[in-house]
C-alpha positions in Angstrom: 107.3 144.2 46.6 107.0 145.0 50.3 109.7 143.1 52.6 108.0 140.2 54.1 107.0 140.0 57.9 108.6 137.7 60.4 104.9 136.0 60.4 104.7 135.6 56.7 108.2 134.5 56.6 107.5 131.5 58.6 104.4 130.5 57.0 106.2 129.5 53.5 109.0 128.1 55.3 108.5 124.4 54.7 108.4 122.0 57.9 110.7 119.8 58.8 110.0 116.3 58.9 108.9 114.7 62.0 110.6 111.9 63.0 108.5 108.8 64.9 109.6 105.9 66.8 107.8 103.7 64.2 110.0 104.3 61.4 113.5 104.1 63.5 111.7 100.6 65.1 110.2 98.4 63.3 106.8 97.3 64.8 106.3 93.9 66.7 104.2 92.5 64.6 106.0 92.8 61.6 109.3 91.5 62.8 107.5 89.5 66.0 104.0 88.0 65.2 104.2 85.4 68.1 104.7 88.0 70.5 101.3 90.3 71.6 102.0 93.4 74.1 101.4 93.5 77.2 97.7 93.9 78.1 97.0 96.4 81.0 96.0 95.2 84.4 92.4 95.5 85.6 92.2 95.8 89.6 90.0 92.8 90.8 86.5 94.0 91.8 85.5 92.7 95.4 83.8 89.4 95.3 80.0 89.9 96.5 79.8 88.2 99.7 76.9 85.3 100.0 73.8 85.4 102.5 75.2 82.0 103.6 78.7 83.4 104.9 77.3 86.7 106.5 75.3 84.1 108.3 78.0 82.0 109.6 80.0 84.7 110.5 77.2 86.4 112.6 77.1 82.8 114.1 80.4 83.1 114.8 80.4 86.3 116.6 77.5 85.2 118.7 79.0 82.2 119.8 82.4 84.1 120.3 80.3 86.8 123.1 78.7 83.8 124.4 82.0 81.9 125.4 83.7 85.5 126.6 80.3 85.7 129.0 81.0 81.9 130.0 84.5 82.3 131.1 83.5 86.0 132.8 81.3 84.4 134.6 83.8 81.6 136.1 86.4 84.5 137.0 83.9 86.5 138.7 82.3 83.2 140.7 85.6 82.1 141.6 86.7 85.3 143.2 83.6 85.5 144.9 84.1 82.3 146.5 87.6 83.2 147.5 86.0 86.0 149.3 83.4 83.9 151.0 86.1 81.6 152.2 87.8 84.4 153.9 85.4 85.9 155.3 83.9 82.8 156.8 87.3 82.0 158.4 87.8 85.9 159.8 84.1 85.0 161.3 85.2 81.6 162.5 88.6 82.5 163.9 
């Protein structure tokens, strides 16, 4: 009989059993039944916004520029009075 590759060798060489984390632990729900595992956490989808809040926050924003033009509109009329004021006294004095 011819000797017997390395290859060959290996092939009839019986495996060696494979040891799992099941059979050194016994499961949870054999020793634990109450207990489930932890489920995994799905990330929140974004909520759809509603027509109705776009609107009131476009409302909002309007109203927002609106008041910004307002008080805009009392700094510059105020310093323009100031102005006046001086200048009517350089003419006057």
């Amino acid at each position: 009989m011819p000797p017997k590759s390395e290859r060959q060798f290996r092939r009839e060489e019986p495996l060696p059993e494979a040891s799992t984390s099941s059979a050194q632990q016994p499961s949870l729900a054999a020793s634990q039944p109450h207990v489930a595992p932890d489920q995994a956490v799905k990330a929140k989808s974004k909520r759809a916004k509603s027509s109705a809040s776009n609107k009131r926050k476009q409302e909002a924003k309007l109203a927002a520029i609106e008041r910004a033009q307002k008080l805009e509109k009392r700094r510059t009329e105020v310093g323009s009075k100031k102005e006046k004021k001086k200048q009517v006294r350089q003419l006057w004095s």
